[in-house]
C-alpha positions in Angstrom: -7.4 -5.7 -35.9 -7.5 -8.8 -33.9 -5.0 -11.6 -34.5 -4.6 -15.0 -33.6 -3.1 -16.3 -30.2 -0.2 -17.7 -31.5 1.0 -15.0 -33.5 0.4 -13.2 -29.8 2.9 -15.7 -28.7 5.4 -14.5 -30.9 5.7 -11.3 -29.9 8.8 -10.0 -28.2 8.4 -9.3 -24.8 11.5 -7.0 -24.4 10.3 -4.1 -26.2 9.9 -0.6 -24.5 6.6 -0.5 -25.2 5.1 -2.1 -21.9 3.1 0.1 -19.8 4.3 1.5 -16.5 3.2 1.4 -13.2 0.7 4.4 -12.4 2.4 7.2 -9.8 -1.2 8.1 -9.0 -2.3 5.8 -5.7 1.1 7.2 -4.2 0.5 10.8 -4.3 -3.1 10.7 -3.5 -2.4 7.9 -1.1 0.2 10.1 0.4 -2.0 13.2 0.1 -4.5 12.1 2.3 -1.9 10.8 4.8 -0.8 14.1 4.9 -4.0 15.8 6.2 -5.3 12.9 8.3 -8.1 15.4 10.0 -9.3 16.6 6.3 -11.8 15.1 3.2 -11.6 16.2 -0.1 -13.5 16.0 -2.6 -11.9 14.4 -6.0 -11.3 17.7 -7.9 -9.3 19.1 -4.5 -7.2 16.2 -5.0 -6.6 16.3 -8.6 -5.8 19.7 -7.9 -3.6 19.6 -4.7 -1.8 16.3 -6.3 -1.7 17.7 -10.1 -3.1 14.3 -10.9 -5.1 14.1 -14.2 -8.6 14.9 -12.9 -10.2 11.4 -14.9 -7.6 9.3 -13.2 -8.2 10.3 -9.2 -11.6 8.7 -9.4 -10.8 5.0 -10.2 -7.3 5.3 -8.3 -9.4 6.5 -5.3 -12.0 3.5 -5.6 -9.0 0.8 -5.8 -7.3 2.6 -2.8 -10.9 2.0 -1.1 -10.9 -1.2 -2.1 -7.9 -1.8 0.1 -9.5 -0.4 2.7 -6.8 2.8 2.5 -9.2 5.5 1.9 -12.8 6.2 3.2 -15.8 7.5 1.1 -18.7 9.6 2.2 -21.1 11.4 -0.3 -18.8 13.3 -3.0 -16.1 13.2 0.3 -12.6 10.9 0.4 -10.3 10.9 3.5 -7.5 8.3 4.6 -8.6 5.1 6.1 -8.6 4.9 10.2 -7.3 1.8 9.2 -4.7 2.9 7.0 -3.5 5.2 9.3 -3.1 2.0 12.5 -1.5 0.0 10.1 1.0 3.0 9.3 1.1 3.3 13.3 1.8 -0.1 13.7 4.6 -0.4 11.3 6.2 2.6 12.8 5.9 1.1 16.6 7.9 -1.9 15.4 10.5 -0.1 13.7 11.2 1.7 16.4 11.1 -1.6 18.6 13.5 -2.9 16.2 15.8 0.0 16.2 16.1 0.0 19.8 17.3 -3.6 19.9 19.4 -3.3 17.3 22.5 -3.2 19.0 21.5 -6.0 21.8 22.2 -9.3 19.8 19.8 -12.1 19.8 21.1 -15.0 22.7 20.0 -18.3 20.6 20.6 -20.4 23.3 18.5 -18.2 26.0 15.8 -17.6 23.2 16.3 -21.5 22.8 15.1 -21.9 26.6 11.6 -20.4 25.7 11.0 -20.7 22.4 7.8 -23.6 21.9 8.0 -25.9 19.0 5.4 -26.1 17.2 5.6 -29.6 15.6 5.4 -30.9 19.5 1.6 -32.0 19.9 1.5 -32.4 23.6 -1.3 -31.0 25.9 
């Protein structure tokens, strides 16, 4: 029964009752990344991932809406574009750990470095 939005108001926020945060997109997210050469349909991956069959569907249309997963027919793979964004963030953690133990020289990056308040041509 519907009540009024002030007696919502009252309500105590700290109970345990909030919902969590879905596992799903992760394993079927991670899934996919896992056989980048593959498509499944959505019972495959309900049934590789042990997700609930009734949730794969609307978690794989949010992940498409992100642009992580492709859709073709009754098929679902992981995104090209997922997968050089993955590729990307991989390349500059392994550009990161290789300076890691070469400090940054503030005075020589200092030298270079262009300001961007200055407005001259």
């Amino acid at each position: 029964m519907p009540f009024s939005a002030d007696r919502f108001d009252e309500i105590d926020d700290e109970t345990d009752d909030r919902p969590s945060p879905s596992p799903n997109p992760e394993e079927i997210f991670t899934f996919l990344e896992d056989h980048p050469e593959q498509a499944f349909t959505q019972s495959e991956i309900a049934l590789a991932t042990e997700v609930i069959p009734g949730l794969v569907g609307p978690t794989l249309v949010r992940l498409w809406a992100t642009r992580r997963v492709d859709h073709r027919g009754t098929y679902w793979r992981i995104s090209d574009h997922a997968q050089s964004v993955d590729a990307a963030t991989g390349h500059t953690a392994a550009v990161a750990a290789c300076h890691e133990d070469t400090p940054l020289d503030y005075d020589e990056w200092q030298e270079h470095a262009v300001d961007p308040r200055d407005t001259r041509e």
